[in-house]
C-alpha positions as CSV (number, residue, x, y, z in Angstrom):
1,X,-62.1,-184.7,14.8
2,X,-66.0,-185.3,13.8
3,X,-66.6,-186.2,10.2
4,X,-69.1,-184.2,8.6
5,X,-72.3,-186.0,8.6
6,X,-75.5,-184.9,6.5
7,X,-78.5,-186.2,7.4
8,X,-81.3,-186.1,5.0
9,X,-85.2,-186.6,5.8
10,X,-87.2,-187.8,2.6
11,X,-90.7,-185.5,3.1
12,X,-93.5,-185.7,1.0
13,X,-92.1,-182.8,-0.9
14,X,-88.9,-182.2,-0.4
15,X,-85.9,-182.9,1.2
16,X,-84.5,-180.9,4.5
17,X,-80.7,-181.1,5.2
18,X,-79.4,-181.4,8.7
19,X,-75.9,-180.4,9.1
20,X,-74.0,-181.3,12.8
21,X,-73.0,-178.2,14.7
22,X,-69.4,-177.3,13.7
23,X,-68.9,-179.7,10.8
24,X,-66.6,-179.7,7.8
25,X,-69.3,-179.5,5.4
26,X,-71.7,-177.0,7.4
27,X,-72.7,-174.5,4.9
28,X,-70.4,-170.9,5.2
29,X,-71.8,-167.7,6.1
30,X,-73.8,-166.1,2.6
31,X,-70.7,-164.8,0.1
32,X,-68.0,-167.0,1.0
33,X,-68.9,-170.2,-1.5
34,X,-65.8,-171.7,-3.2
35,X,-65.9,-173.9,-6.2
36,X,-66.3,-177.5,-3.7
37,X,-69.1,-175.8,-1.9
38,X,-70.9,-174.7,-5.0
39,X,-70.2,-178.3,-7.0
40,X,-71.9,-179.9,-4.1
41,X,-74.8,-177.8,-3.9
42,X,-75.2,-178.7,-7.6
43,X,-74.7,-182.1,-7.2
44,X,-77.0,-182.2,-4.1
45,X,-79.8,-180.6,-6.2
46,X,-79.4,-182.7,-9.4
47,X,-80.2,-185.5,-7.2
48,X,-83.2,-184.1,-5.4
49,X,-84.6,-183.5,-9.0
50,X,-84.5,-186.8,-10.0
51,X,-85.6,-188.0,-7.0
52,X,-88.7,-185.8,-7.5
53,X,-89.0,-186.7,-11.3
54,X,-89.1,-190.6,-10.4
55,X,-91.6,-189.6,-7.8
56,X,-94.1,-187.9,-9.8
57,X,-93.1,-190.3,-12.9
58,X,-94.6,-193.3,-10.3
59,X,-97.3,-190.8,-9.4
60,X,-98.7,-190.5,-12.5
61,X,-98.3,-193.8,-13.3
62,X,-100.4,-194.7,-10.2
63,X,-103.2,-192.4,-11.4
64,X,-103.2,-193.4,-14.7
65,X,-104.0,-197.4,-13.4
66,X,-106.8,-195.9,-11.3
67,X,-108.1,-194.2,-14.1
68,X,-108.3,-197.3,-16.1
69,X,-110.0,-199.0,-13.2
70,X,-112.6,-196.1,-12.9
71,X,-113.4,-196.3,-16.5
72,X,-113.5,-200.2,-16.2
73,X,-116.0,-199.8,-13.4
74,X,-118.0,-196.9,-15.2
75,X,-118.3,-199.8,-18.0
76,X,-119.8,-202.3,-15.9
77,X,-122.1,-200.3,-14.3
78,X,-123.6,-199.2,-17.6
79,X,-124.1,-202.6,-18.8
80,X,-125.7,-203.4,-15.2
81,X,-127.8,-200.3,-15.8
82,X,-129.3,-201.4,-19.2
């Protein structure tokens, strides 16, 4: 018997779920969700939300440094230009 296997592929946005052909955990035709199916689903999107919220977290992070470094090199170039 094959194990369910979920594959997930990290995308610059989001994440896309793979599920093999036939598994035990292949998502059920629309309207037949019971309580495990749902849980996971929740579970699955509470992590891709932090995943996303530690992503833009170190995003603006990042842009924050560069601003500092543009405003640093704004500085120097006025005191060049005096």
């Amino acid at each position: 018997m094959l194990s369910a296997r979920l594959v997930s592929r990290a995308t610059t946005r989001s994440f896309v779920r793979f599920y093999t052909e036939g598994a035990t955990g292949a998502p059920r035709p629309a309207g037949s969700a019971d309580s495990f199916n749902k849980r996971e689903k929740a579970q699955e999107d509470l992590y891709v939300r932090q995943l996303e919220k530690e992503r833009i977290a170190a995003l603006r992070k990042s842009l924050k440094e560069q601003r500092d470094h543009l405003d640093k090199i704004e500085d120097q170039i006025d005191q060049l230009s005096k």
